[in-house]
Each structure stands twice: as structure tokens, then as C-alpha cells.
N, C-alpha and C positions, 0 to 999 in steps of 0.2 A: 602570674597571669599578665599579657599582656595589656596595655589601656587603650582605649578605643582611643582612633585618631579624634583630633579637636576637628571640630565642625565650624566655618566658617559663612556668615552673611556678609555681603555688601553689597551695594547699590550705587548706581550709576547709570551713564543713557546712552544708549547704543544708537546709533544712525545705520537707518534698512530703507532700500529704493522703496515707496510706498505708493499705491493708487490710492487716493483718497475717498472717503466717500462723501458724496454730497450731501447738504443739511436735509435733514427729514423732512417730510413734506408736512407746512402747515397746518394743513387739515385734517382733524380725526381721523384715520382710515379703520373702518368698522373688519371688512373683510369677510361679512359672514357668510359667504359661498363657497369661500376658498380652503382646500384642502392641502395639508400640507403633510407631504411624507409620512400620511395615515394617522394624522394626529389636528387637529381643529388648528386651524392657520387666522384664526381672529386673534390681534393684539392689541386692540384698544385699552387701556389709556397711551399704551408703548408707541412712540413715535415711530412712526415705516419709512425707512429708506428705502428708493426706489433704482438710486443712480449711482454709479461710481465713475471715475475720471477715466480719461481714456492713458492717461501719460501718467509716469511716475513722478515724484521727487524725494529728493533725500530729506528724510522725516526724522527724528527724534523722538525715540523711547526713553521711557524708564523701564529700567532690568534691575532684576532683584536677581544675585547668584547665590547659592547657596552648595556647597564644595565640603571634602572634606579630603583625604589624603588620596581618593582612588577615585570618585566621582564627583561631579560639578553639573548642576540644574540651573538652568535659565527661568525664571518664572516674570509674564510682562502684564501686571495689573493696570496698564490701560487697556489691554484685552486682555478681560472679562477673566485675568488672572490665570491664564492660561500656561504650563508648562511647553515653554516654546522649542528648549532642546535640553537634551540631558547625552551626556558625552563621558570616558570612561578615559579618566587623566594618565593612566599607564601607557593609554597606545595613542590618545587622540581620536579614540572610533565613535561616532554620534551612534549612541542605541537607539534615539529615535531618528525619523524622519527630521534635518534640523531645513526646516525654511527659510531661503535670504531673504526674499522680499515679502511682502506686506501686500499683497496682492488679494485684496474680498471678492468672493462670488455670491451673488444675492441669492443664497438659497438659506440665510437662518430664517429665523421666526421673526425677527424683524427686519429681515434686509439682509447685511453684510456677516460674512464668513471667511473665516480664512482656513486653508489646509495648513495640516502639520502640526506638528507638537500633540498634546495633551491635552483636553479641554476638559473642564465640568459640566458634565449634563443632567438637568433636573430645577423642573419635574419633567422634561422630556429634552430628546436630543437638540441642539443648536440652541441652546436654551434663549431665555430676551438678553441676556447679559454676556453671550457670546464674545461681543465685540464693542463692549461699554465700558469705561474706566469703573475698576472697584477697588473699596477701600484694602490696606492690607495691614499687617503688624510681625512684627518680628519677636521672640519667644525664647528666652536663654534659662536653659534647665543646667540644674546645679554638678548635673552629672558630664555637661558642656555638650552637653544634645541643643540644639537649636531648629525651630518651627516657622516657616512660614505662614503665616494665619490668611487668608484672601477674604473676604465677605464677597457679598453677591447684591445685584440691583432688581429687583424683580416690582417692578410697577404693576404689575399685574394681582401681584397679592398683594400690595401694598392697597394697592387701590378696592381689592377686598376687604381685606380690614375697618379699614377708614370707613366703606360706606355701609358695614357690617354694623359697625361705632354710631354711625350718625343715625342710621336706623333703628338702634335698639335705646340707646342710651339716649341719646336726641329724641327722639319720639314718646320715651318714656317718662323725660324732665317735662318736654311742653307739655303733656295733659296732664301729669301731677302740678304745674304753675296755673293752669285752669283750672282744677279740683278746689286751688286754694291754699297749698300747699307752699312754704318759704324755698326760698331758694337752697337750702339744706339739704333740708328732706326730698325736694325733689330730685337732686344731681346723685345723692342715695341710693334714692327707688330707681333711679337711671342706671348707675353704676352694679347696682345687684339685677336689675332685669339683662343686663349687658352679660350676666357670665353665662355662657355655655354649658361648659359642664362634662359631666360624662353621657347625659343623655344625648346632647347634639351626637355625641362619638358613637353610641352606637347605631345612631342614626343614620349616618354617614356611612357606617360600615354595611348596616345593608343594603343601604345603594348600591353603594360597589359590590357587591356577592351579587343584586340583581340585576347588574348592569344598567344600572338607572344613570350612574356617574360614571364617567373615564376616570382614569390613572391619575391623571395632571388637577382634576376639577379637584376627585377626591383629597389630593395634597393639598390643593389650597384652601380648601374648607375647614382642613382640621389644623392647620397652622392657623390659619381665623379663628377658631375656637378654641386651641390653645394660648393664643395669644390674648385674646380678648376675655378669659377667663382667668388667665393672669394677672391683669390689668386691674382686676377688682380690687385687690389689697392697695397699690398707688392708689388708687382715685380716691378711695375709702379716707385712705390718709389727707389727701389734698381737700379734700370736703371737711375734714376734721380741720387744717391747717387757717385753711382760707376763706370756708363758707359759716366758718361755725358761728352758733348764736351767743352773743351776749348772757352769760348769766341773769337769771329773773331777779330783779328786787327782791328783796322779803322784808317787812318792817315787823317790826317788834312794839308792843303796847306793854309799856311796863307794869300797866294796871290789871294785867292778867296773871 
């Protein structure tokens, strides 16, 4: 039986004529009128680009390839980890569309897009990380298969979480600290009102059957509550680590 060819990663930085895009605008932009490609075009807390340059210059990537005896993938995780071309080493022919330049049109969800190659989308198309550097890692399996890993930047659940966090767990420390309660027991009663659950899920589920929720909200509620229900066992622990109380005296009367 023949062995699968070795699979090869490297890394390096490719120089592509690039339109830049201008710094995000300062200020909040809320957006709540604006429709976008039949999907809610509000992206607050995500910073909105509004402008791109009129002229190019010669800009600098990092390129991630990844090859093996008959095919070779481009992948550029300062966008948004995007497969930029994938090309077919027998003949030289790009099976995708391969783009030279770096050219954004302001039609994602926050601004800038570019054509060509491969993107991730989700929880809907042009996603907020389209066009945002994301983290990446590389993956060597014993059998010499090799994995691109890319993560993703989503401020938008992020920023559900967090204020999902602040409200449940935060809310439920400061009136357990008024009750009277130590600092213990309260980040506790914080920490266990904070899990979700299965009931949030089916809750969320019949949103979505009565169209109560979209696609995208419904995703990020239940990564909210998977997440935050997770969360319980760390906290649990760190309450035990750092909050915990001093053993009670106990005195002994020997005439007893």
C-alpha cells in the first residue's frame, strides 16, 4: 500500500498591492436602522469602518501554506484566516479564484471585505471577523497529517457574555454582600445563579421555532449559555482557592 504523501506547513509574508482601510471610527456606531444583506446590520461594540484609501501600497502578509505532493493552500490570518488560494502543483492551475491584490469593498458587517479565496462565515455571511487578524496554530498528527487551526474574533459575543456575566454573577454577589453574606458565599451564590443550564436551551430553542429569535441572536445566546455554564466549575474552584474562609477555632476544656 502506498503512503500518503507528507504534508507540509510553513510560514512566511507575502507582499500584495493593498487599499488600506482607514481607522475605525471613534464613536460607537449603534446602526439600529440599518439592514444588511437581510440580516440586522448593528455591530456595536465592533468598531465600523467607514473609509478605505483611494491608492494602493505594497503591504505585507503573513501566509500560512500548507501543501502536500499534489496540492498547496494559502491560508492569511490577518484576514480573518481566510483561504486566499488553493492551487493544484501538477499543473500550476488555482482551483480557486486566487486574488492579487488586497482591495476591500465596505459591504461586510463591519466595513471592509475583500473578494476571492475562501472565507468563514458564521453566525452569518461577511462575518465581524472577516477582515481582523485571528489567532492561529499549527497541528502535526502522528500519521504526518498536519492542521491549520485559525480561531475567530467575535466582539459581539464576546461582549454578550461578559455582560450576561456581569449581570447574573455581579448582581447576584452584590445582594448576597447586602444580605450580609461574606465574600465566599456570595461569589458562590454568584457563580451558581450564573449557570444556565439546560433550561436557558430550551428556551432559546423555542424562540427560534416561533420566530421570536434570528439565526445569529439564537447562536449567540446559546454559546452565552454554554459558555457561562461552564464557567461554573473554574469559579467554584477559584472561590475555594482564593475566597475561602479560615478554619473556625475550636478550644478544648480539658475538664470536660
Amino acid at each position: 500500500m502506498k503512503r500518503p504523501s507528507s504534508v507540509r506547513v510553513s510560514t512566511q509574508t507575502i507582499t500584495l498591492p493593498t487599499w488600506l482601510s482607514a481607522p475605525p471610527d471613534k464613536n460607537p456606531m449603534f446602526l439600529e436602522k440599518r439592514v444588511y444583506q437581510g440580516s440586522s446590520g448593528r455591530v456595536y461594540p465592533l468598531p465600523f469602518t467607514d473609509r478605505i484609501s483611494e491608492k494602493p501600497v505594497p503591504r505585507k502578509w503573513q501566509a500560512v501554506w500548507i501543501e502536500n505532493e499534489f496540492v498547496r493552500a494559502l491560508v492569511l490570518p490577518e484576514i480573518g484566516g481566510r483561504i486566499h488560494a488553493f492551487q493544484d502543483k501538477t499543473n500550476g492551475y488555482d482551483l480557486i479564484y486566487n486574488q492579487s491584490v488586497i482591495k476591500p469593498a465596505l459591504v461586510g458587517l463591519a466595513g471592509p471585505w475583500i473578494s476571492g479565496g475562501i472565507e468563514f462565515n458564521w453566525p452569518q455571511h461577511h462575518r465581524p471577523a472577516t477582515f481582523l487578524p485571528v489567532d492561529f496554530a499549527i497541528e502535526s498528527q502522528a500519521d504526518g497529517s498536519k492542521t491549520i487551526w485559525c480561531g475567530d474574533h467575535d466582539p459581539i459575543c464576546a461582549g454578550l457574555i461578559l455582560l450576561a456575566t456581569l449581570g447574573k454573577l455581579g448582581g447576584s454577589l452584590c445582594a448576597a454582600r447586602g444580605t450580609g453574606l461574606d465574600w465566599h458565599d456570595a461569589f458562590v451564590l454568584g457563580a451558581l445563579m450564573n449557570t444556565r443550564g439546560l433550561v436557558e436551551l430550551i428556551v432559546l430553542n423555542l424562540g427560534l421555532d416561533l420566530g421570536i429569535l434570528s439565526p445569529p441572536i439564537f447562536t449567540m445566546l446559546v454559546v452565552m449559555a454554554l459558555v457561562t455554564t461552564a464557567m461554573t466549575g473554574p469559579l467554584l474552584s477559584l472561590a475555594r482557592v482564593f475566597l475561602n474562609r479560615a478554619p473556625a477555632l475550636t478550644t478544648h476544656d480539658p475538664a470536660i
